[in-house]
Structures are given as structure tokens and as C-alpha cells.
C-alpha positions, -999 to +999 in steps of 0.1 A: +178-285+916+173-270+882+201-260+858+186-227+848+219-209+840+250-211+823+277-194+831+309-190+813+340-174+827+360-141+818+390-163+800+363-181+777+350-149+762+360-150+722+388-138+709+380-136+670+347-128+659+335-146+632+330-141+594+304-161+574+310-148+543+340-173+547+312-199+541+288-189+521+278-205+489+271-176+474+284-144+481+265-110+483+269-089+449+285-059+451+272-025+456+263+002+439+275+041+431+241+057+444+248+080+411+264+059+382+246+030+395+280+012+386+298-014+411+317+003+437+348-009+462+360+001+494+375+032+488+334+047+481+334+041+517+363+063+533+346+093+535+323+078+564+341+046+579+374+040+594+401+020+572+397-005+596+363-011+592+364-008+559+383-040+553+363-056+577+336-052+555+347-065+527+370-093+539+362-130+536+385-139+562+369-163+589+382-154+618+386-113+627+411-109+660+389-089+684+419-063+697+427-066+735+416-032+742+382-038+728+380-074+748+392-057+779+362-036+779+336-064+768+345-079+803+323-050+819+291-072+811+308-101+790+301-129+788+262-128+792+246-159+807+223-182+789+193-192+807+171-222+805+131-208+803+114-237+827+086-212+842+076-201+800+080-242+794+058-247+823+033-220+813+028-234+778+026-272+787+052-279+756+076-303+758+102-282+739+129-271+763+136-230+759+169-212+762+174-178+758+208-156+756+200-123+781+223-093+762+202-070+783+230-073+808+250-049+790+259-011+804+231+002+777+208-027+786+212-049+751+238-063+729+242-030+710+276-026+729+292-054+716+296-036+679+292+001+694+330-003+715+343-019+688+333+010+661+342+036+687+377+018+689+386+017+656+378+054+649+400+065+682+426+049+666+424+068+636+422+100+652+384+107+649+370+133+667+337+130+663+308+103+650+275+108+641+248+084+643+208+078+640+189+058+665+153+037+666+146+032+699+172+046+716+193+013+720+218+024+694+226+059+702+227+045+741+252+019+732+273+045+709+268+069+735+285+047+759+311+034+741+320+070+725+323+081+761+349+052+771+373+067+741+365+103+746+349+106+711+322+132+707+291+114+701+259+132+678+226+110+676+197+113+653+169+094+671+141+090+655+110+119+663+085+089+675+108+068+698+121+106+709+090+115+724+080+076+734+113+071+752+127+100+769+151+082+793+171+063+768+174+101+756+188+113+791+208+079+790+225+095+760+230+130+779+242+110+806+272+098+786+279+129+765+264+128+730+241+153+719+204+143+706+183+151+680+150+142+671+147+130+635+136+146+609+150+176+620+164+213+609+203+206+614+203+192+578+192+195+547+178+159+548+157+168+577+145+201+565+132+184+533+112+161+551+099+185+575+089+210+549+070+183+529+057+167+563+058+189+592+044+162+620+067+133+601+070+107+629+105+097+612+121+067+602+151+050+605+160+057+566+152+095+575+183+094+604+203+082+586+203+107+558+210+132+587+239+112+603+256+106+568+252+143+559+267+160+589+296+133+586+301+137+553+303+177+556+333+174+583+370+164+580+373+150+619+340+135+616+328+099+610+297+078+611+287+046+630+259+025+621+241+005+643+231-028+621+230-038+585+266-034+575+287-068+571+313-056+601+285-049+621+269-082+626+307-098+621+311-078+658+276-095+667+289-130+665+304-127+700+269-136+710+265-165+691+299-181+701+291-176+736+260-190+735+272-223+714+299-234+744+272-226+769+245-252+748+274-275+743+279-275+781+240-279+790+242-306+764+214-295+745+223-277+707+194-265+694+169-275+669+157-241+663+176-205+668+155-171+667+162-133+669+146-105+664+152-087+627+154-053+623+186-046+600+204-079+612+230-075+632+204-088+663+197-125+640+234-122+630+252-123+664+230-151+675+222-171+645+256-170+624+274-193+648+250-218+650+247-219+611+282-223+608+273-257+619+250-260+585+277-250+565+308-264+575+291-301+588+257-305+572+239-297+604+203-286+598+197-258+630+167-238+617+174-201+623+145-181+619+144-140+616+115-125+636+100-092+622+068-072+630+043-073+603+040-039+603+069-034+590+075-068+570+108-065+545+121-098+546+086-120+545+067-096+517+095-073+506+113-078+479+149-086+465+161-058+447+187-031+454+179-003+470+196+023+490+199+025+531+186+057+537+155+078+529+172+106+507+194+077+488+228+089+499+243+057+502+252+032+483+227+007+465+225-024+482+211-062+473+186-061+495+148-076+507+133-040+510+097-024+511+111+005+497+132+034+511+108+058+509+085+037+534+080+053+570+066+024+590+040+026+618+051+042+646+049+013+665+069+008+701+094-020+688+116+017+668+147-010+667+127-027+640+112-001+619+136-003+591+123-005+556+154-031+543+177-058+554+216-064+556+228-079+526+246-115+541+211-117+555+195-111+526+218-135+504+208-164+529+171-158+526+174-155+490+192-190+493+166-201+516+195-208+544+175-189+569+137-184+574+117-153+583+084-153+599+063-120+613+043-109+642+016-083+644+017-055+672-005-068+695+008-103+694+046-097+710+033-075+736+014-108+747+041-129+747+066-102+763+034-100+796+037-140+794+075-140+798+079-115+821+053-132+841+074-165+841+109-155+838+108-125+858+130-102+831+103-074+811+116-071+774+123-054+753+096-043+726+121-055+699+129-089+721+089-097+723+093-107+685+116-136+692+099-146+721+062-145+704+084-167+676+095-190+703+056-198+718+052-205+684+074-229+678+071-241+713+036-247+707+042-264+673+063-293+694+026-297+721+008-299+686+027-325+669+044-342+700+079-338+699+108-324+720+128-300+706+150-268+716+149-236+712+171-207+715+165-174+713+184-139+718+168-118+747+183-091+728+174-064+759+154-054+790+126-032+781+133-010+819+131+021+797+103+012+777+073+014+802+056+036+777+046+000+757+036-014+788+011+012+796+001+016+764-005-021+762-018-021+795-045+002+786-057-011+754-040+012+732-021-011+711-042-035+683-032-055+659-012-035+629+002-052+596+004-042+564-021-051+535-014-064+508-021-030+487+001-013+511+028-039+503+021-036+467+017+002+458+058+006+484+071-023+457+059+000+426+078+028+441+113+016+441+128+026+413+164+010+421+177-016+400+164-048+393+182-080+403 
């Protein structure tokens, strides 16, 4: 009989989460005042974050104790089970042997929870009554949602006008749990209102929400904002994936070669990939771990490194970043997780210093490879999670090419049960093949008028 899953037990989920800052070669620079344009510490960041989050931010500490009350809750879905892909192996003829990590186990239906309950903790304890928060796809503001309810926190989402309309259940998922939604750009703020009065049918973005988010938090005492990826303690909260998944390779006695996640804003590559590449830093292992991004929205394979800020109206800080510019709004393509114009900054640093790789997809691609995997593995994904797996075939196929075994791991970051929209969309021809050219790329470069590196 086949060994198709790995289970671990309730006493073997994590009790840190881990920090690679701790081992990085080089560390991040610092960021910016968005107005002075002069470094900036913690303290720039207590208006929207709890003090707890704050140092976890900025800490180089390896190893972060995950509280008991936080742990206690992870046990509702945690810890995930790692599955061995023989029907995809069989379907592509490679002899590369395919794991994936399922996250789409969780209450919300992805790994978002694993950061979301730990961000809703830290602000109960602090006495916040109320966090604000944008949303691509809806995975986010369903995770926040969620955990918000679990600590009786009022909830307030910003979800992006496109995936709004595309994705009305993850919506009533929110309802379902409390928070109140918005569709992005729109007239709560003054963020919103700009946009709309210079584009009335904006589609949104990601850097758009934001702006609205960090405005109505920064305009109320008992108010505080969460953010979904990007951010140093939110991919630290991440690596519960990644530790998981290495005791469940070690105990199918196959590490992997290669080690792939969808990229959005990083906290998806993080959890998965910063574990394994703890192996590279502290031992001299060489585990490729590669960042999958659609090509319509391509930051890390033909942005550039430069800071920039984190949100369309440029309220934030400036951060070292791989960005196509923070004015960019990206195709309104299905996969809203990954329509963000820049990348977190320790994900950045380790492209920069060539620790990582990145590699892109077009549109039509990862819907073909989410059909073929649902086909053989039975689980329909996410339109974010088609990017790792279309990055998988690839390097699956690379091993039938040149002849060798090796394995792969990727992070089946979610189920895509609230995403049949895609499906029909794809289903009935409406999605083609979308990427940016290379005077698109060009004329959003020109336009960032941040500070060099």
C-alpha cells in the first residue's frame, strides 16, 4: 500500500516559530520615514501594531515562543498533513517524487490562520477593540475574520473591488464571522475617494486597501491594523508550516531537493521555504526554494530593488523592496492573493543575495495545472496555489528531460471551493494568457520615484 500521507500528532505541533533573520548573511536595511525619508525604528510603528508585534518585527532572535493560548487554538486544524502526489507523478511520467503541504485544511480554507489568530491575540491582549484590514482574494479578511471572532475583536475588511464582485462567498464567509466588508477603492476614506474620483470603475489593488485599512486605523484610538503578508512577524508566524512539514519529510525519509510556494507578499514562500533554508544556512545544504509569481504581476522576476512604499497613497513606511511600483494596479486576474505590486523585505534581501530563486507563470498556464491536479489528487486549488503547482510540473518535468530523481515540495496554500468563478471562467475560454511586456515593465520602473538603493 502507498504512503500517501503523513500525519503528525497534536503534541508535535511547534512551539516557537522561527526567525531567519537569526541567520542571514545580510540583514534587511532599515526603513524609511515616508516624509523625511530618514531611517526609522519601532516606535514609527505604534500607531498601527501592537507592542508585541512590534518587537517581533524587529528582533533577530531565533526562536519566538508561540503563546499557549494561540497553540491551543492552532489545534482546530493543526497540524496539516503532508501528502505524497503519486496520481500528478503518474500523470506526468517523471520520476521526481511530489509532496505537497495541504493548508487548505484550515477553518478559512488556507494557511492565512496561522498569522491571523496570532495578530488577533496579541491585540486582545492589549486591549484593542477593533482592527482594520484589506483583502485580495478574500483569504485574508476570511482568516482575520475568523480569528477576530475567536477574541471578540471587531473586525473591518477592505477587499479588493475585483475579487469583491468575483468572490462573493468568501465575502458572506466574512459576514458569517462578524467583520464588516468593503469593497476597495471605496468612499469611507479619503484614500478611496481619491481613487474613485480619478477612476470611477478602478478595479482596485492591494496597495489601494491598504491605504484604506491604515487610514481608518490610524484615525482611531481603540483601533489597530493587521496585515496579511509582507511584514517580518508575519511570515515569522508562517514558519509553523515549514517546521511541520520538515519532521513529516524527515519521517517519509525523503528532504527535498526543491521547495516552492506561491509569492504574493511572502508570508505564503516564507512559512514553507524558511525552514527548509535554514538547512542552507546553518549546514551548507543546497534545498532550492523557488517563489512562484504570475507574470502578470511579476515584482520579484522583472521588478526592481529599490524602496518603495507598501501602499498606493504612500502612507507607510519606505521599504527595501523588488517592486513594480506602488502606483501599479495589476490585471484583474483571479489569483487577487497575488496581485501585489512589491515584496517582503527578508524575501527581498534573499533574492537580492541570490538565496532564493523566483520564476513566473502566465494566467492561462496555472489554471492548467490546477485542472491537472485536481484531476489526479482529487483537491481543486486555489487560484493562488495553481502557481506552485504549475512551478512543480515544471520542475517535475525538468527531472523526465534530464533523467534524474528528485523531490519536490510544495505548499498547497488553499482549496479553491470558493473560487468556482475561475473555474468557469476557465472552463469557458475566458481566461488567456496575460503578462506584462516589457514596455509595461519599463514605463512602472520610471515611475517610482522612491529612493535609490
Amino acid at each position: 500500500m502507498k504512503n500517501r500521507k503523513i500525519l503528525l500528532s497534536e503534541n508535535e505541533i511547534p512551539d516557537k516559530w522561527y526567525n531567519i533573520l537569526a541567520d542571514m548573511p545580510n540583514k534587511p536595511l532599515p526603513p524609511l520615514h515616508p516624509g523625511t525619508k530618514e531611517p526609522i525604528g519601532p516606535d514609527a510603528l505604534a500607531p498601527l501594531f501592537p507592542e508585541a508585534l512590534i518587537k517581533q518585527e524587529v528582533t533577530t532572535d531565533k526562536w519566538i515562543e508561540i503563546p499557549d493560548e494561540v497553540r491551543d487554538v492552532y489545534t482546530l486544524w493543526r497540524p496539516t498533513p503532508l501528502y505524497r502526489a503519486f496520481g500528478l507523478e503518474k500523470a506526468l511520467d517523471t520520476p521526481a517524487k511530489i509532496y505537497y503541504k495541504y493548508e487548505g485544511a484550515s477553518p478559512s480554507g488556507s494557511h492565512k490562520p496561522n498569522t491571523a489568530v496570532a495578530q488577533a491575540y496579541y491585540n486582545k491582549q492589549e486591549g484593542v477593540k477593533r482592527i482594520t484590514t484589506e483583502t485580495g482574494a478574500g483569504q485574508w479578511g476570511s482568516a482575520l475574520s475568523f480569528a477576530c471572532n475567536l477574541f471578540d475583536i471587531e473586525c473591518e475588511v477592505y477587499m479588493v473591488r475585483i475579487s469583491y464582485d468575483q468572490k462573493p462567498y468568501r465575502k458572506i464567509m466574512m459576514n458569517t464571522w462578524g467583520a464588516k466588508v468593503m469593497a476597495s477603492p471605496s468612499d469611507r476614506t479619503e484614500a478611496g475617494r481619491k481613487i474613485l474620483a480619478e477612476t470611477p470603475d478602478s478595479t482596485g489593488s492591494l496597495g489601494i486597501a491598504i491605504s484604506e485599512a491604515i487610514e481608518r486605523a490610524a484615525t482611531r484610538d481603540d483601533t489597530k491594523y493587521a496585515l496579511g503578508s509582507v511584514l517580518n512577524h508575519v511570515k515569522l508566524h508562517q514558519t509553523i508550516i515549514g517546521q511541520e512539514a520538515v519532521v513529516q519529510m524527515q519521517k517519509a525519509d525523503a528532504m527535498p531537493d526543491i521547495v516552492i510556494a506561491p509569492f504574493g507578499g511572502g508570508s505564503n514562500f516564507a512559512g514553507l521555504a524558511f525552514p527548509f533554508l535554514r538547512y542552507n544556512l546553518e549546514e551548507g545544504k543546497s534545498i532550492r526554494c523557488i517563489a512562484s509569481e504570475p507574470s502578470s504581476c511579476p515584482k520579484l522576476t522583472r521588478g526592481v530593488f529599490k524602496y518603495d512604499f507598501g501602499d498606493n497613497v504612500g502612507m507607510t513606511p519606505l521599504l527595501p523592496m523588488y517592486t513594480l511600483g506602488h502606483n501599479f494596479v495589476p490585471a484583474p486576474i483571479h489569483a487577487g492573493g497575488l496581485r501585489y505590486h512589491g515584496a517582503g523585505v527578508i524575501v527581498s534581501q534573499l533574492l537580492r543575495d541570490r538565496l532564493i530563486e523566483a520564476t513566473a507563470h502566465d494566467n492561462l498556464e496555472v489554471f492548467e495545472a490546477g485542472v491537472l491536479f485536481a484531476r489526479t489528487e482529487g483537491i481543486i486549488p486555489a487560484p493562488e496555489a495553481t502557481h506552485g503547482i504549475a512551478t512543480a510540473i515544471k520542475e517535475a518535468e525538468r527531472c523526465k528531460e534530464e533523467g534524474v530523481s528528485k523531490t519536490i515540495l510544495f505548499n498547497m496554500c488553499g482549496h479553491g471551493n470558493f473560487d468556482m468563478k475561475a473555474y468557469e471562467d476557465y472552463f469557458a475560454g475566458n481566461i488567456v494568457k496575460h503578462e506584462l511586456t516589457q514596455s509595461d515593465v519599463d514605463k512602472l520602473i520610471a515611475e517610482i520615484d522612491t529612493p535609490d538603493i
